[in-house]
N, C-alpha and C positions, 0 to 999 in steps of 0.2 A: 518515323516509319514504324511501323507495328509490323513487330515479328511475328506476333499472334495469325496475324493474317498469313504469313510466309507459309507459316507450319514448319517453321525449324522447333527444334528442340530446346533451345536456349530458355528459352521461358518455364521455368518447372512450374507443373500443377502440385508438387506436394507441400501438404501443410493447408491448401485453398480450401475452402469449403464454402460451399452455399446453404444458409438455415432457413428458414421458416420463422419469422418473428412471432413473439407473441400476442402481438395484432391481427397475424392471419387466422379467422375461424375455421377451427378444428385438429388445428395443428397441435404437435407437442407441445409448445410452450405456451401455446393460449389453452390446453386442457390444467399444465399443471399451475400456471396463473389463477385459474377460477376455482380450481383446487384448495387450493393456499387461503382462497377467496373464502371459501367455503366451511374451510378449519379456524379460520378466524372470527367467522359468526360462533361458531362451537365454544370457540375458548372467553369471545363475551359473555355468552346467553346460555352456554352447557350444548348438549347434547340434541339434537333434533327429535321431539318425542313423535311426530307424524313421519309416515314416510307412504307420501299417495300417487298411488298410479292409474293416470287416465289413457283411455286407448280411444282412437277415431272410431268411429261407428259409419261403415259405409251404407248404412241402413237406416240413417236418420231419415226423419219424415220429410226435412227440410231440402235432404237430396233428392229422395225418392219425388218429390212433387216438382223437384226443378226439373226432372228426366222421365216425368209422366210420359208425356208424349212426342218423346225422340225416339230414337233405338239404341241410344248410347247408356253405358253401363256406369259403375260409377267410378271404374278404375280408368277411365276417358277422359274423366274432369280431376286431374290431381288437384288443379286450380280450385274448384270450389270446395275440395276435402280441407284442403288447409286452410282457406279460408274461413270454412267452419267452425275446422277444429280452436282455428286459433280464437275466435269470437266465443267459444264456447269454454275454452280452457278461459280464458280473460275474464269470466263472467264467473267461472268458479273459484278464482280466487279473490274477486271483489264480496262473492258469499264466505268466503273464508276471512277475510279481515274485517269488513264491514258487518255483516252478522253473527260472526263470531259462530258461524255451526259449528265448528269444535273447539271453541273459546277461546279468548283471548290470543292472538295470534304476536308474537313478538319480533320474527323474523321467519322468513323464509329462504328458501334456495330452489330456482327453479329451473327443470332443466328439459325443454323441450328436446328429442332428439327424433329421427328419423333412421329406422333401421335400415342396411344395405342387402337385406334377402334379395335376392333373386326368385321373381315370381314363377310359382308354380303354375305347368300348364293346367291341373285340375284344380286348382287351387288360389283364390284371389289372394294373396298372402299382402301383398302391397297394399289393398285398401287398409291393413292392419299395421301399417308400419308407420303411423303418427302416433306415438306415445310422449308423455309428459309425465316426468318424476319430480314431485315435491318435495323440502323437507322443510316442514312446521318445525319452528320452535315457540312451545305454548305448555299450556298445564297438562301433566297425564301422569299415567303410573298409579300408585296403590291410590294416592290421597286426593283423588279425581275421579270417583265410580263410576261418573255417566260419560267418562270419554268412550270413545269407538273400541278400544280393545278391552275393556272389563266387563266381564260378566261374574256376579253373583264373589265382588271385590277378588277377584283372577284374571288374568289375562287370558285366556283360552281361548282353541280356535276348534273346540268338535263340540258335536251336537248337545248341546243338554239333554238329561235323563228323560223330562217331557219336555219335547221340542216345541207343540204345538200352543204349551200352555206358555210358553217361556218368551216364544215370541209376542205373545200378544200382549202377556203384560206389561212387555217394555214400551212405555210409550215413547223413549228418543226412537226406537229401532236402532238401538246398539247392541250388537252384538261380535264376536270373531271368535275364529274357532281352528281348534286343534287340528292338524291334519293329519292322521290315525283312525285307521279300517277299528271300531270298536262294535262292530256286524249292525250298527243301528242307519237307516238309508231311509230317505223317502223318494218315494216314486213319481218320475217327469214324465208324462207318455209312456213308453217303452221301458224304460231305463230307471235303473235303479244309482241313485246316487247315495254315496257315504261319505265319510269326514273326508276322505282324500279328493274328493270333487268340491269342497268347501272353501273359497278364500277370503280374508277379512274385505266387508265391506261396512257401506253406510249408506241404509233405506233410504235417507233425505237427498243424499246426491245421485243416489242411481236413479231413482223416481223422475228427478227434476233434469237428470242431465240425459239419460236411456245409452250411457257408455258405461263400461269393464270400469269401473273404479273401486282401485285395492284402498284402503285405509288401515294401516299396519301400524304398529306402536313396534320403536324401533330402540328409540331410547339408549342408541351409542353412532360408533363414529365409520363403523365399520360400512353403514350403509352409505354414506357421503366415500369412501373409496369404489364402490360399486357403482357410482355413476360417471367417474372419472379413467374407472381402472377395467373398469367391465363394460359395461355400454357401447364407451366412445374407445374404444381400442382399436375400432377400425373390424377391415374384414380379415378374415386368415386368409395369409397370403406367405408365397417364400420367394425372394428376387433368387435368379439364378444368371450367371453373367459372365460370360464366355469370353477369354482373351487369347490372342496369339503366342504360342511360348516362345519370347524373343531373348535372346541371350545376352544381347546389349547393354551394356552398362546405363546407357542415356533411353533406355525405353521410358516413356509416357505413365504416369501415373495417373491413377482414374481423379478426377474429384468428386467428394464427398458431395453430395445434390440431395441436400432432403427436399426441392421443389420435386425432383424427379421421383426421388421413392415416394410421396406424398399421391403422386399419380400413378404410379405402376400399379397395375392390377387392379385399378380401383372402380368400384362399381356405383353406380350414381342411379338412385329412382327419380322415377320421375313427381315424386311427393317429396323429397326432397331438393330437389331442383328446383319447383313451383315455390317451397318455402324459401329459398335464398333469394330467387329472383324476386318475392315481394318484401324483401329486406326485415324479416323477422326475425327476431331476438331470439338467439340459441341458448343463452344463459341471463338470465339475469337474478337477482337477491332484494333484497329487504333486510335493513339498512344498507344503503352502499357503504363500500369500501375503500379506502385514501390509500394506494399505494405509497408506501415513506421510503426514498430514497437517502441513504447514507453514506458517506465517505470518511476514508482516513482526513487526517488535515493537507490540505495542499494536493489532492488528489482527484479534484474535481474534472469530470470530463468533459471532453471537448469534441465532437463528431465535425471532421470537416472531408472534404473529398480531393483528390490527387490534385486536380485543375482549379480548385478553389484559390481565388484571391489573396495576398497574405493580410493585405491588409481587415479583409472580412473575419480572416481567421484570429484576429488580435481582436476585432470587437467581441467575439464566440467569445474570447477568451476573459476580456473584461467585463462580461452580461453574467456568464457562470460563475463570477467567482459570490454571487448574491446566490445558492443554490438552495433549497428547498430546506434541507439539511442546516445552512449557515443561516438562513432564515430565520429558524427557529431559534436558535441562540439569540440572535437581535431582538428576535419577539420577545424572551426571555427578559430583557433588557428592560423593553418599554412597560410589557402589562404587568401586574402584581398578582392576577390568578393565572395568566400563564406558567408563574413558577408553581403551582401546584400539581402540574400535569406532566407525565413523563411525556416519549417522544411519541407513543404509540397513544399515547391518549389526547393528545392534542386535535387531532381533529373534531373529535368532538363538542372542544367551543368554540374552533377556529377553522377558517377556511384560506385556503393558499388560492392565492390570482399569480393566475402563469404571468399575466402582460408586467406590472408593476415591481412581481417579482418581491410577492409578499405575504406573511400572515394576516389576518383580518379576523377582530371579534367574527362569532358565528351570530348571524339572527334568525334564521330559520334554518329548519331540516335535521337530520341528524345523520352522521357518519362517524362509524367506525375505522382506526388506523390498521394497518399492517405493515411491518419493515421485512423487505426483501432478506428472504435468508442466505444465508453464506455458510461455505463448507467449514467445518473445523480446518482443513489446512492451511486456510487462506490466513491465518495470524492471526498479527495485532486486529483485521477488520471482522473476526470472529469474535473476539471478546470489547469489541466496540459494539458490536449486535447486542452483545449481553445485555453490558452497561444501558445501554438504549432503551429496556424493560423498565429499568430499576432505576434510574436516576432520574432527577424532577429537578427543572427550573435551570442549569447549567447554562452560562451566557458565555462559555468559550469549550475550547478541547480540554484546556489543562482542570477546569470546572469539573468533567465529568471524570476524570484519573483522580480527581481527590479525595477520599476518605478522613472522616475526619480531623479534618482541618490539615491534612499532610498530603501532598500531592507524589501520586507514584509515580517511576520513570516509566509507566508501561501500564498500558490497560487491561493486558495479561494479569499485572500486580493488582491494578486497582480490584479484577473481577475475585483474586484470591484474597485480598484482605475483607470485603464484604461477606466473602463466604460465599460466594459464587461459585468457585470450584472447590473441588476435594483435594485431599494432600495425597492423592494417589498409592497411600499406604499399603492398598488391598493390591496395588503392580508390584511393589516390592515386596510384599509376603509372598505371592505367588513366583516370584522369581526364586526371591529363597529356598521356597520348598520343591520348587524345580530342580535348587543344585542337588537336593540330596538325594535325588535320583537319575539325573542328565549329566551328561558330560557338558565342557564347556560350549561346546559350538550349539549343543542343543539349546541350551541356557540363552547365548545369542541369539540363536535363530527366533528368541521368542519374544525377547528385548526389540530386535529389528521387525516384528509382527506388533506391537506396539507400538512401537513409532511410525509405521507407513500406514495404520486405520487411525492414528490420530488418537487414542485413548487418553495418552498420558497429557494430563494439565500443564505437569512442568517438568519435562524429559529430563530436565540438567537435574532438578532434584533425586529421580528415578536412578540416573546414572552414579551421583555422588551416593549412595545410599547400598549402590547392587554391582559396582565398579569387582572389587574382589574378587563376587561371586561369577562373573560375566569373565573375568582371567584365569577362570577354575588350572587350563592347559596350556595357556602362552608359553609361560615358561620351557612344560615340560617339548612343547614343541618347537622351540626355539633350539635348545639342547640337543634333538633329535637330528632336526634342518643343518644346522651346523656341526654338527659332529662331534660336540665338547661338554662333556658331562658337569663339568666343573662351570657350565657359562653361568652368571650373574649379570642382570638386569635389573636398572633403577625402575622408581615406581612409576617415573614419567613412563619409561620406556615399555614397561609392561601397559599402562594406559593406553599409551598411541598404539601400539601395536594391538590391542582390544579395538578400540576404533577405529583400527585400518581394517578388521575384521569382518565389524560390524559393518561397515562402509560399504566392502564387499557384497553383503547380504543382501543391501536394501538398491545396490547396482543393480543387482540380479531381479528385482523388482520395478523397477523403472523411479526409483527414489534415491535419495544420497543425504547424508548429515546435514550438507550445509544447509537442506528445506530449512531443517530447524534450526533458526536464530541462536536460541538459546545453547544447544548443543553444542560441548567442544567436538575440532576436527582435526585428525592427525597430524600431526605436524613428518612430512616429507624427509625430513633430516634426520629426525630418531629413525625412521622407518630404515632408509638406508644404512645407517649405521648399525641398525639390529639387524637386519639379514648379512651383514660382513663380517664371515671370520675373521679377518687378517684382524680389520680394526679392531676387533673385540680382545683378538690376543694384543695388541698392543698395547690397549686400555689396561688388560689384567695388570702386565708386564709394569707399566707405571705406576697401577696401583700400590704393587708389590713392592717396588724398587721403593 
């Protein structure tokens, strides 16, 4: 019987959430997926020196002749804009890799998007909403004169002192230009235009294409977050959501539905609509990229569903335990240049077969690796990320925990004896010089802001090193609480009661000690025993006696 169907309450929605995979297009996690995507061409190839933007032209001659003699305009056929556009964009980047117009092309990132304006009535604004952002990675900058952004060995984007002569002697027609009123303008018809009416382009592709194309020299990283973080952000929008104020303990909680927020408010043109429905590539790159899935040991997962088989779910479970990850270790095993290649770099001479559930020399193509990131809080599985950079050829777990020939109890240890991480010196100086101006709780409260952002490498080091200074007041509050001038407190007891403190602090934060492994945790028995008078005079008393 399904309650669900009753509508009793017995079934609580909280904690439920529905997400958005990162296989649905244009979701959060398929934005910061191609993201990630996109940071890892940068950290192969450097930095993206192109950064070019093509825009649709609802004025190509190609439409214009297809809608001679109808009455239809060309905001009527989204269909054949994106059609266009896409044949047109397709063609200028087979001139960008196969001719090399701005040289040597090594990778790209390309990111078709479709904006969500809502068209103006005076104003066709939707024929303008297919744009395409590229980023080249290729030669540019000082020691490349005839890319698109230098002029006269500068990058600049305002007019040269003689415009007319400057243009003509270039014969790539490279030029870009400063955008700064310097009173210098030439005259379009009517209109007087100056440096602020000037944006980088390139005479060969405007010529040949007759669409708005920027060609900018960008030369960081910050443009690859502008396609991710600005663009595709979606429309502005605010959910507002109205409940009954019901005083009931067993009231309904909402669930969490990013299907549902994904659709609220959401505005859809009709140029992009036309592009999903002909299944066209909202992102795609040059070289792809092997997503590298990693686990602790013994942690491999298993995806099965409530009404699944048991016995299907024991096969799931003997098919996984060969996982992409353990894989590699075996491949470790067999070939003898695989041990020359860390985990991230493996793909590049090696290709995984999902069916067989295996590595395979590589013979054609090329691909770049990337391992899914992990928080700092997650542990040991953050400094197995580390390790994962840096270590080459490892045909087991306890392999890659090794440092010189000594195997650590922890990969925490392994990432600190490489030198992977820092001895968090600069947290206990700065705690120091806290005491000499904070009281103790201040002192804590900064200790417990440390530990819940994750900073410290090795909190247990942090604590054996700044324990004293973090006790600045135990005592004197201990003495206060209980009434007894004369109390005495062993150094256990001043400890735990420091870390019942601290405890406190990071409750207050939706955090607690035990997160961290390493961390000691109050022990309950000192704690009681240090908030009781009685016991404490009886202790003294036997001390005494």
């Amino acid at each position: 019987m399904n309650l669900r169907d009753q509508g009793t309450s017995s079934v609580s929605k909280v904690g439920r959430t529905v997400i958005l995979p990162s296989s649905f297009t244009g979701g959060a996690r398929y934005m910061t997926q191609n993201y990630l995507d996109a940071m890892t061409l940068c950290k192969w190839f450097g930095y993206p020196d192109f950064f070019i933007t093509i825009t649709c032209n609802p004025k190509w001659h190609e439409v214009t002749r297809f809608l001679k003699d109808t009455t239809l305009k060309s905001e009527d056929r989204p269909d054949i804009l994106c059609r266009l556009f896409k044949i047109k964009l397709d063609s200028m980047l087979k001139d960008l890799k196969d001719k090399a117009v701005l040289g040597k092309v090594q990778a790209e990132h390309v990111d078709p998007f479709i904006s969500a304006e809502i068209p103006d009535k005076n104003e066709d604004r939707e024929l303008y909403n297919l744009v395409s952002e590229l980023m080249i990675h290729g030669p540019c900058g000082a020691h490349n004169p005839t890319c698109p952004c230098m002029f006269d060995n500068k990058c600049s984007k305002s007019f040269p002192k003689n415009f007319r002569e400057a243009t003509s002697v270039d014969s790539q027609g490279y030029s870009l230009y400063r955008r700064r009123d310097s009173g210098q303008f030439v005259q379009k018809g009517d209109i007087q235009l100056d440096n602020r009416s000037v944006v980088p382009y390139n005479k060969y592709l405007i010529k040949r294409y007759q669409a708005h194309i920027n060609v900018e020299w960008c030369n960081q990283a910050s443009s690859i977050k502008y396609l991710f973080k600005y663009i595709n952000k979606g429309p502005d929008r605010a959910t507002v959501y109205f409940s009954k104020n019901d005083t009931q303990a067993d009231v309904e909680q909402p669930v969490v539905d990013e299907i549902k927020q994904f659709y609220d408010c959401r505005y859809l043109s009709a140029s992009e609509a036309a592009w999903r429905i002909f299944g066209y590539d909202v992102h795609y790159r040059m070289p792809s990229v092997t997503r590298l899935p990693f686990h602790l040991p013994g942690q491999q997962h298993v995806v099965y569903g409530a009404d699944d088989d048991l016995d299907n779910v024991l096969e799931k479970v003997e098919s996984v335990s060969s996982s992409m990850f353990t894989a590699w270790m075996k491949c470790n095993q067999k070939y003898a240049n695989a041990c020359k290649l860390s985990y991230v770099e493996f793909p590049t001479e090696f290709v995984w077969h999902a069916l067989p559930r295996r590595w395979e020399p590589r013979k054609s193509g090329f691909f770049i690796g990337r391992i899914h990131p992990v928080s700092p809080a997650a542990g040991e599985a953050y400094f197995l990320r580390i390790l994962l950079n840096k270590v080459k050829g490892p045909r087991s777990f306890e392999e890659i925990r090794t440092v010189n020939g000594r195997l650590q109890p922890s990969f925490r240890d392994a990432c600190y004896s490489i030198g992977l991480l820092e001895d968090d010196q600069e947290y206990i100086e700065a705690i120091e010089e806290a005491s000499h101006s904070s009281l103790g709780h201040g002192v804590r409260m900064l200790f417990a802001t440390m530990l819940s952002t994750d900073s410290l490498s090795r909190p247990e080091h942090v604590w054996i090193n700044t324990w004293k200074w973090l006790s600045d007041d135990i005592l004197y509050n201990q003495r206060r609480l209980l009434k007894s001038p004369e109390l005495s407190l062993t150094e256990d007891q001043i400890k735990n009661l420091t870390l019942f403190e601290i405890e406190k602090i990071l409750l207050r934060n939706n955090s607690r000690l035990r997160r961290y492994k390493t961390m000691p945790f109050p022990d309950a028995e000192y704690i009681s025993i240090a908030s009781n008078s009685l016991i404490h005079e009886e202790l003294s008393t036997i001390k005494t006696s």
